[in-house]
C-alpha positions, -999 to 999 in steps of 0.1 A, spaced: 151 504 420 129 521 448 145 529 475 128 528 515 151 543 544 127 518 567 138 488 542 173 491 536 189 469 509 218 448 514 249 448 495 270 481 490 293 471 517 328 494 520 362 481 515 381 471 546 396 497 567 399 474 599 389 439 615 356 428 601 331 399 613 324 390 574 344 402 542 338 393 505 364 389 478 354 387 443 371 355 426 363 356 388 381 321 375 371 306 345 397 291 320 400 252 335 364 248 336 353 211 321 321 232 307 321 262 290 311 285 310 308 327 318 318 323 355 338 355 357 309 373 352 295 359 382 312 381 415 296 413 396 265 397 395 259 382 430 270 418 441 243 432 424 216 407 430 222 412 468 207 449 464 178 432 458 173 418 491 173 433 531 196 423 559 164 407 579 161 379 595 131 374 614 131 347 638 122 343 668 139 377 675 145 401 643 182 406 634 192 431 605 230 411 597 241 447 584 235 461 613 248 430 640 283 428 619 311 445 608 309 436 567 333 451 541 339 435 504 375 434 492 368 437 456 383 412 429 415 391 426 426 399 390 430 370 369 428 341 395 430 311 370 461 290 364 494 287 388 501 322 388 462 334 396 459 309 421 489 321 441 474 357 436 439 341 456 465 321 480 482 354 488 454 377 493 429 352 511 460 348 534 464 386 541 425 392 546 412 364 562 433 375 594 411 407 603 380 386 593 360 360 610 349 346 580 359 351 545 333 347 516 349 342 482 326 347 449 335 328 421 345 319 397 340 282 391 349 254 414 391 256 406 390 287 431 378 259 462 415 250 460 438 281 465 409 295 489 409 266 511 450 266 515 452 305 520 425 304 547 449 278 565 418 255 566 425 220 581 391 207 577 371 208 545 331 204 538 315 206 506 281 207 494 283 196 461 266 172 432 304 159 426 331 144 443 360 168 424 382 141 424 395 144 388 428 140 375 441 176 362 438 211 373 403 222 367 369 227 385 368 191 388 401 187 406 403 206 439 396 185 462 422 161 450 446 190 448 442 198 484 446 162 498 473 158 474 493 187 490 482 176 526 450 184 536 438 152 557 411 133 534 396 122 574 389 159 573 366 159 544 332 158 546 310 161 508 272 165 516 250 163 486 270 138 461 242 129 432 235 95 413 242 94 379 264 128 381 293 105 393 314 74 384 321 44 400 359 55 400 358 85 418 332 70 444 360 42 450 382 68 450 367 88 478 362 58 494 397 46 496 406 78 506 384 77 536 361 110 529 330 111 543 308 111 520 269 120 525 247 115 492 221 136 485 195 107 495 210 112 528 205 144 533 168 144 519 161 115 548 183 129 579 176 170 573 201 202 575 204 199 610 217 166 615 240 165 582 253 198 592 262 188 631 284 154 619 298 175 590 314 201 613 320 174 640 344 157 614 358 189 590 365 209 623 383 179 646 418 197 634 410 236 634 396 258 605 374 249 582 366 255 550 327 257 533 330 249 499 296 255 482 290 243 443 255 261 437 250 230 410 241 209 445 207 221 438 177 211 412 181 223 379 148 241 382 160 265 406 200 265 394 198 268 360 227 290 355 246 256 368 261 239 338 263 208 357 233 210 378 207 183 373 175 181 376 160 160 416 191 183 433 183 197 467 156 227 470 169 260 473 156 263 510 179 228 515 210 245 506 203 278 524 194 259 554 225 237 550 245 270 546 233 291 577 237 257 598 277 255 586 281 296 588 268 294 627 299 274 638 329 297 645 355 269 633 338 279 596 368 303 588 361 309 550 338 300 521 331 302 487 304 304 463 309 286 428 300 269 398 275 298 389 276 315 351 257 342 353 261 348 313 240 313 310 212 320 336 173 320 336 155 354 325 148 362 359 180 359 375 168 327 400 206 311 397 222 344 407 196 353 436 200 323 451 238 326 451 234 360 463 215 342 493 238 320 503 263 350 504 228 366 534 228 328 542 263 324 556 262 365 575 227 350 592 244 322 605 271 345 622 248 372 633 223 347 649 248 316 667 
């Protein structure tokens, strides 16, 4: 890879030795997943697609993230799937996301949402997602059923991005009884980022932190096909990274993670992976430029 001292790359970030603005922990789960899928091979891969990118943002005024915050990458949480694993990710997200001001976990499929979110000590949830993860079960399609189940406040839910025909009437009722706000992806095509992104935090952050939860299968097929559930009419890649920098810019947005993406089961060129690994420059922008 050519290397520029004018350009440099981003990625390559230390381990912790102190308070940092950002900090990434590797979350490799896999096992519960309703799809097969090579998830765990995902954390190595976003790290290494980042290289392939700068720290730049360039408007109005030109901010290098790498250079505006403090950003250090905790490595992996061994085995994070199951009861056990997921007190392993409830622990150390706990322990880290002290010294942080936000916390960027890489999974891993969707089951990691759930042990994140409670070890962050998030009160408020938001996900952008094709799926309501209502499920009965412990899997990818479970979490956030498991988190209102052990007492995170469904008022404080907010799923932008929920998809026709990648849903059932059951869990929309559900949802619905529940009393999450739900904003379908039709609704985010006709309101924008901006506005979605504003009512979302206005609700998820009422109580204190909040948690981003974002399922890279949200998007079209034709830029997410590493997704096994992605679909094809899902948002545009610049939808979700707009959607992303606009949640990462509010201060109550405590922690995040990045799922759903199998890096084993991607396109030739690496397009699923890239575009998790911008969500990952997404979510520092929105820090470095509020």
């Amino acid at each position: 890879m050519h290397e520029d001292r004018l350009w440099p790359r981003a990625g390559g970030w230390p381990a912790p030795t102190g308070a940092t603005d950002a900090l990434l922990l590797g979350l490799p789960a896999h096992r519960t997943s309703l799809s097969p899928t090579g998830a765990h091979a995902t954390p190595a891969a976003i790290r290494n697609a980042l290289r392939r990118f700068s720290g730049a943002v360039l408007g109005p005024t030109p901010v290098d993230v790498q250079a505006a915050l403090r950003i250090a990458d905790a490595g992996d949480v061994s085995d994070p799937d199951g009861r056990e694993g997921e007190e392993r990710v409830r622990t150390r997200v706990r322990e880290l996301v002290a010294d942080t001001g936000l916390l960027i976990a890489l999974g891993g499929d969707n089951s990691v949402t759930y042990a994140t979110a409670q070890g962050a000590g998030a009160t408020g949830l938001i996900t952008l997602d094709a799926h309501f993860d209502l499920r009965d079960g412990e899997s990818n399609g479970s979490p956030v059923r498991r988190l209102i189940e052990d007492g995170l406040d469904p008022a404080r839910i907010v799923q932008i991005g929920i998809a026709d025909f990648a849903n059932s009437i059951a869990y929309a009722r559900r949802a619905a009884d529940l009393g999450i706000t739900v904003i379908t992806l039709d609704d985010v095509r006709r309101r924008g980022a901006d506005d979605v992104m504003i009512q979302a935090l206005d609700i998820a952050g009422a109580a204190g932190p909040v948690h981003l939860d974002i399922d890279v299968d949200v998007c079209d097929r034709a830029v997410a096909p590493g997704c096994p559930a992605s679909v094809p009419g899902g948002l545009q890649a610049w939808e979700l990274r707009a959607l992303v920098r606009g949640a990462a810019s509010d201060p109550r947005v405590r922690s995040a993670d990045i799922v759903e993406v199998d890096a084993t089961a991607d396109a030739a060129d690496g397009r699923t992976v890239r575009l998790a690994a911008l969500c990952v420059l997404e979510l520092l922008a929105g820090r470095a430029t509020a």
